[in-house]
C-alpha positions in Angstrom: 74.8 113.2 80.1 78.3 113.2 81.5 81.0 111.0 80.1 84.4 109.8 80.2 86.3 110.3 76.5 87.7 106.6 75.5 89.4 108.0 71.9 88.8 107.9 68.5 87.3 104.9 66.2 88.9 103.4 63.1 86.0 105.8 61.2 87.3 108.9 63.1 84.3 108.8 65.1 84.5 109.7 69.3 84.1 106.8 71.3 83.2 107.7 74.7 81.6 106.0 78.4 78.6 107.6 79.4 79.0 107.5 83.5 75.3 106.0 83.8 77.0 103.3 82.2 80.3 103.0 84.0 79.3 100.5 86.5 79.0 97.6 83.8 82.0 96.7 84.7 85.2 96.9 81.9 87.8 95.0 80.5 91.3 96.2 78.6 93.6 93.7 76.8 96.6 94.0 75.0 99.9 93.1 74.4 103.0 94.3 76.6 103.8 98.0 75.2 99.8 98.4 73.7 99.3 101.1 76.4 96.7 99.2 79.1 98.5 101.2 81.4 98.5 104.8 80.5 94.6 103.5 79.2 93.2 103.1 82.8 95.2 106.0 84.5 93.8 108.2 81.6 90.2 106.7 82.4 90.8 106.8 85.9 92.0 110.5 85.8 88.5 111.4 84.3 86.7 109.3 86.8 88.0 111.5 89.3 87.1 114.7 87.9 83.8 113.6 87.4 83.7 113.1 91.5 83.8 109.3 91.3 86.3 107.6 93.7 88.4 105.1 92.5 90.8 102.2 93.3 93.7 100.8 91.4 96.1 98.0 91.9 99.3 98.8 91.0 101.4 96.1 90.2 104.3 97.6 88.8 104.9 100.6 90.8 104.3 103.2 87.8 101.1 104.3 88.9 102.2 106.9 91.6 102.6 109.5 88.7 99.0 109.8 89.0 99.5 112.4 91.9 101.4 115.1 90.6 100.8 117.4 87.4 102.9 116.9 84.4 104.8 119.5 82.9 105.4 121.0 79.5 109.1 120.6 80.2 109.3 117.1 80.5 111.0 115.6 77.3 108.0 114.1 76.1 105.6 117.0 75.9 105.6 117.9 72.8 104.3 114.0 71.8 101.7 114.0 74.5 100.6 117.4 73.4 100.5 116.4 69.3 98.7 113.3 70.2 96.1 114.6 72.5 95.4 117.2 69.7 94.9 114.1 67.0 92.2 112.3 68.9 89.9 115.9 69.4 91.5 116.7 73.3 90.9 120.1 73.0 90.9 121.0 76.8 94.1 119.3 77.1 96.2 120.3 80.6 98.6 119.0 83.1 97.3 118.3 86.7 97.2 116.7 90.0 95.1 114.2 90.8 93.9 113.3 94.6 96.0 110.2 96.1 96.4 108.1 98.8 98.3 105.0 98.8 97.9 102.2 100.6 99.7 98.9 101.2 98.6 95.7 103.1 102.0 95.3 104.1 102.3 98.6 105.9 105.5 99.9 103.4 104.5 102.1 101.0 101.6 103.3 102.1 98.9 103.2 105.2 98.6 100.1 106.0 95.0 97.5 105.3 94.0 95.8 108.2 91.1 93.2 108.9 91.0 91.1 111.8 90.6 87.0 111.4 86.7 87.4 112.7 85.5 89.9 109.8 87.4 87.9 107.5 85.7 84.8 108.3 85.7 80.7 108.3 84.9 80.6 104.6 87.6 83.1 102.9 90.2 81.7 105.3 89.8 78.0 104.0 89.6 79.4 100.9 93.3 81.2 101.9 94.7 78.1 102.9 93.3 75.8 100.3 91.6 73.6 103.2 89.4 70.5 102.3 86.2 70.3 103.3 86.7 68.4 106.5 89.1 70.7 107.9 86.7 74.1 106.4 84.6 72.4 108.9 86.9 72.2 111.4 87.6 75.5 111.1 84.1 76.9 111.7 83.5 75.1 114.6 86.5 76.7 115.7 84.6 80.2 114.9 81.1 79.2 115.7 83.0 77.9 119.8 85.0 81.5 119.8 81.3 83.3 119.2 80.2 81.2 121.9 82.7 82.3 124.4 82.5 85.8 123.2 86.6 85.8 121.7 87.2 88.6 119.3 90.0 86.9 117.1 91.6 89.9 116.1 95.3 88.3 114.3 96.9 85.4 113.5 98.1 84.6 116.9 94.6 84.8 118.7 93.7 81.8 115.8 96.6 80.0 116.9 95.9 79.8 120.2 92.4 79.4 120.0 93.6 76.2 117.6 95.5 74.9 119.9 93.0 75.0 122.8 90.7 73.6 120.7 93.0 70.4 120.1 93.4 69.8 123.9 89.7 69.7 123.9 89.0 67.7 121.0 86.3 65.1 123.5 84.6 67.9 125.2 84.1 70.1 121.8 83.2 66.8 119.6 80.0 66.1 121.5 78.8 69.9 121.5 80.0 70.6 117.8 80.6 67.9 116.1 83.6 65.5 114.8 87.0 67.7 115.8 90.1 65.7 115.2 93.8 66.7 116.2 95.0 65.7 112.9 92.5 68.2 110.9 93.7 71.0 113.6 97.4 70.3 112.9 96.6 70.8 109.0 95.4 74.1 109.7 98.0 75.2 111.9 100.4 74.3 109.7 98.8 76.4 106.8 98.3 79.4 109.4 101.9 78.8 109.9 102.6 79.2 106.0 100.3 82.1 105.7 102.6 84.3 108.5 105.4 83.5 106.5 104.6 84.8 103.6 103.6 88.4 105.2 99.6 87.3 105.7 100.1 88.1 109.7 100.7 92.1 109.0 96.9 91.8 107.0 95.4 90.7 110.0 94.6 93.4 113.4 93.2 96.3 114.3 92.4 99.1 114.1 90.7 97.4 110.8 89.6 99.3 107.3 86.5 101.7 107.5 85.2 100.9 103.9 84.4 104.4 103.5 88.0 105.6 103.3 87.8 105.0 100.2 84.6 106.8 99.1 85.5 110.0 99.4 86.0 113.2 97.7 88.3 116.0 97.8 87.3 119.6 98.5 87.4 120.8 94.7 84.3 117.6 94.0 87.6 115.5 92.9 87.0 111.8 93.7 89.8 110.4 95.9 92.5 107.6 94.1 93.3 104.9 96.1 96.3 103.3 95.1 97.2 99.9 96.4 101.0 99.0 96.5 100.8 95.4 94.8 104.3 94.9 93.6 105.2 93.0 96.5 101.6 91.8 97.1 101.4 89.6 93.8 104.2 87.4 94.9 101.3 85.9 97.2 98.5 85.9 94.0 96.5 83.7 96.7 96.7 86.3 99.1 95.9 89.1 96.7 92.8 87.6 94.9 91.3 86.8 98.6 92.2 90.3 99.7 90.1 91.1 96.5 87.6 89.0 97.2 87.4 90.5 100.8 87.6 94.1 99.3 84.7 93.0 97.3 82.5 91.5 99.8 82.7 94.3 102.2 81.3 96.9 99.8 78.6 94.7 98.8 77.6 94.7 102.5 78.1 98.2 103.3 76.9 99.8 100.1 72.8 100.0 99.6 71.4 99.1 96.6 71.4 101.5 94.0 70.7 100.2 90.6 71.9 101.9 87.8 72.8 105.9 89.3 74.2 108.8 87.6 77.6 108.0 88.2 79.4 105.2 89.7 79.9 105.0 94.1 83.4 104.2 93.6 85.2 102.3 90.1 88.0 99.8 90.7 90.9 98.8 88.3 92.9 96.1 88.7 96.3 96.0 86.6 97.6 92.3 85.3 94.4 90.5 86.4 95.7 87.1 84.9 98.6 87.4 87.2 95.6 87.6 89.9 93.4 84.4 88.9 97.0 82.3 87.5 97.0 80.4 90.8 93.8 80.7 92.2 91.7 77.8 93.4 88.5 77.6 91.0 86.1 78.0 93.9 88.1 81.5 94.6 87.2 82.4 91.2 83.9 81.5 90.7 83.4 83.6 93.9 85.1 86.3 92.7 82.6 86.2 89.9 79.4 85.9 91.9 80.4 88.9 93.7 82.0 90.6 90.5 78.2 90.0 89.2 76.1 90.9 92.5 78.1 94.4 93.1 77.3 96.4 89.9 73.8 96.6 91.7 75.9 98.8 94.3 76.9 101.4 92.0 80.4 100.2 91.9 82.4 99.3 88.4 85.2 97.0 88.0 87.5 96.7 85.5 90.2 94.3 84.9 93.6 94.9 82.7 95.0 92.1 81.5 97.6 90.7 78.7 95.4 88.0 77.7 91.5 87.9 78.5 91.5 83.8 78.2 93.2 84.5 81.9 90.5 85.8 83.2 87.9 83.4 85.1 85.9 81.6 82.4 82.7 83.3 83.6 83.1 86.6 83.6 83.7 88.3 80.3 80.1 87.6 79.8 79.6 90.7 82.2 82.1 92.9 81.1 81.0 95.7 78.7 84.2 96.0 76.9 84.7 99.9 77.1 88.2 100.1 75.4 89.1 98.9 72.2 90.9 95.1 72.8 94.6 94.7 70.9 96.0 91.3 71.4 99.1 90.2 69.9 99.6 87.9 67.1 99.3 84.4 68.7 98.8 80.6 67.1 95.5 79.6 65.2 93.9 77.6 68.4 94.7 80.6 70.6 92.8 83.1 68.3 89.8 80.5 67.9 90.0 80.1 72.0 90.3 84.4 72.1 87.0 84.9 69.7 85.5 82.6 71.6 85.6 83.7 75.0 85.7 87.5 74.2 82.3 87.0 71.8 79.8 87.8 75.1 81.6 90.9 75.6 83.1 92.2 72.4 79.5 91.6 71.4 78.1 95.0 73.4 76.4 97.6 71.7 79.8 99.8 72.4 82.4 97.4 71.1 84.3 98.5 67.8 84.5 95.1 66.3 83.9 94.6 62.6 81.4 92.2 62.1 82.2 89.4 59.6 80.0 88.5 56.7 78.5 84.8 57.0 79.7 83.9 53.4 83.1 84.8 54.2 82.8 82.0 56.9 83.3 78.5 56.8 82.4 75.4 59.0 84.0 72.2 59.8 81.6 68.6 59.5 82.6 64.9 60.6 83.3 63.3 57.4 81.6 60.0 57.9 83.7 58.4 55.7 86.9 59.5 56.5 88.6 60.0 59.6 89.5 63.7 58.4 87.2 67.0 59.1 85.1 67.8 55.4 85.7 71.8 55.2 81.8 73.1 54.0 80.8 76.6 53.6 78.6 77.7 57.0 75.7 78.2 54.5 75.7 74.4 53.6 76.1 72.9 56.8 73.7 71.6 59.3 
């Protein structure tokens, strides 16, 4: 069974990820300088050789090493080399990887493109933070478009369409429904926001063929995609919808595969609480239905992050935690709130947590007859 080398244990052991495992979906945390980095570029290195395709985020810009070979030059060598032989590499070499970088804003990289209609009514109120009046508005504006047969391809097609439809706020009102100016004003005015922060270079044609990114070199190598995101996160709003977007779009293209072989195509996204920071909670939780729905696809997702509290409430539950989890020393309530959210996933069969004893446990009880918490052993309370 193939697999993907993770390190060694506390006990000296090999820890390893089988690939017929991979799309569980991951999670690395740790403190600025633990190595979450050079940990998913290493994983991701080996997910390529094994021909699976994969996708990262890069947020700070020190991913594009990934595409050219190292060298036994460089001034660091001789560290790399002494600590690869420590943890068992034996086959330790410098290579290339496959890479293509991309960038939505057309920079660094080919440019991402969608056009307003595949995005849709729903992940565009969700881009705007709409109410629910106006994210009705705004699908009557889509549902009168597919009427007339209108392709909106940018951000200007959806303002003119916006404003026709507030000249003919009577007419559309007793074919569609309520449409007030007011509610169209709101969402030209967040359209108007959106093109300001660098949205309107997202939106045209020619638009993304999903399978650019599922691909494979001609040595069986799967391709890295490497998003520019350094200027992206700036717009976290506009990054965790093109996320969600991403997301959605493989759900519908891929067929269902249940658990294969390998993963169809592995994505890693680097400082994911900067991603769900400012996020409207009905982004997140659909983010997490989809995060949930896709692993039937054959496609893994894992999510680097400084602090997994960050992350959206729900999902550590699904993430098989495939790397070993180093936080930084942090108040008592943060540590309690930590264990607690991290227990559905540091939980997993491959987890390297240490058990606790339940005698070396204790439990808090309502004094009844104080105001203050009795301290009982766990043993002795109900």
């Amino acid at each position: 069974m193939a697999e993907i080398s993770l390190g060694l244990g506390l006990n000296g052991e090999r820890q390893v990820l089988r690939l017929d495992r991979a799309n569980r979906h991951g999670l690395i945390a740790g403190a600025t300088g633990t190595g979450k980095t050079v940990t998913l570029q290493t994983i991701a290195e080996q997910f390529s050789a094994n021909g699976v395709p994969v996708f990262l985020a890069d947020v700070k810009g020190d991913l594009s090493g990934i595409a050219m070979a190292g060298s036994s030059q460089f001034k660091n060598a001789d560290k790399l080399e002494a600590r690869a032989k420590e943890i068992g590499l034996t086959d330790y070499t410098y290579r290339d990887n496959p890479a293509v970088f991309w960038d939505l804003y057309g920079e660094q990289g080919h440019p991402i493109r969608t056009t307003i209609s595949e995005m849709g009514p729903l992940l565009l109120a969700r881009l705007m933070d709409l109410n629910d009046t106006q994210e009705g508005v705004l699908n009557i504006v889509f549902r009168y478009a597919d009427d007339q047969g209108m392709l909106l391809l940018d951000l200007d097609d959806l303002q003119e369409i916006l404003s026709h439809v507030a000249d003919n706020t009577a007419d559309l009102t007793s074919k569609y429904g309520n449409v007030s100016k007011q509610s169209v004003g709101t969402i030209q005015r967040q359209v108007l926001s959106l093109d300001s922060q660098g949205a309107g270079q997202f939106f045209g044609e020619p638009a993304l063929e999903i399978n650019d990114f599922i691909k494979c070199d001609d040595q069986g190598r799967g391709l890295i995609s490497i998003l520019a995101a350094d200027k992206l996160m700036r717009s976290p709003k506009l990054f965790a919808t093109f996320l969600l977007w991403l997301l959605a779009e493989l759900f519908e293209t891929l067929p269902e595969t249940g658990d294969p072989d390998k993963p169809n195509l592995v994505f890693f996204f680097d400082e994911a609480h900067l991603l769900f920071d400012d996020a409207p909670k009905v982004l997140e939780d659909k983010i997490e239905q989809v995060v949930r729905l896709i692993r039937s696809k054959g496609v893994g997702v894992y999510f680097i992050t400084q602090n997994p509290i960050t992350s959206p409430r729900k999902l550590p539950a699904s993430l098989a935690t495939a790397c070993s989890t180093r936080c930084a020393p942090s108040p008592r309530a943060t540590r309690r709130l930590s264990r607690r959210r991290l227990k559905p996933s540091a939980s997993t069969p491959i987890s390297m947590s240490r058990p606790r004893s339940p005698s070396s446990r204790s439990a808090r009880r309502w004094s009844p007859r104080s105001t203050r918490m009795a301290r009982r052993p766990l043993s002795s309370a109900r």
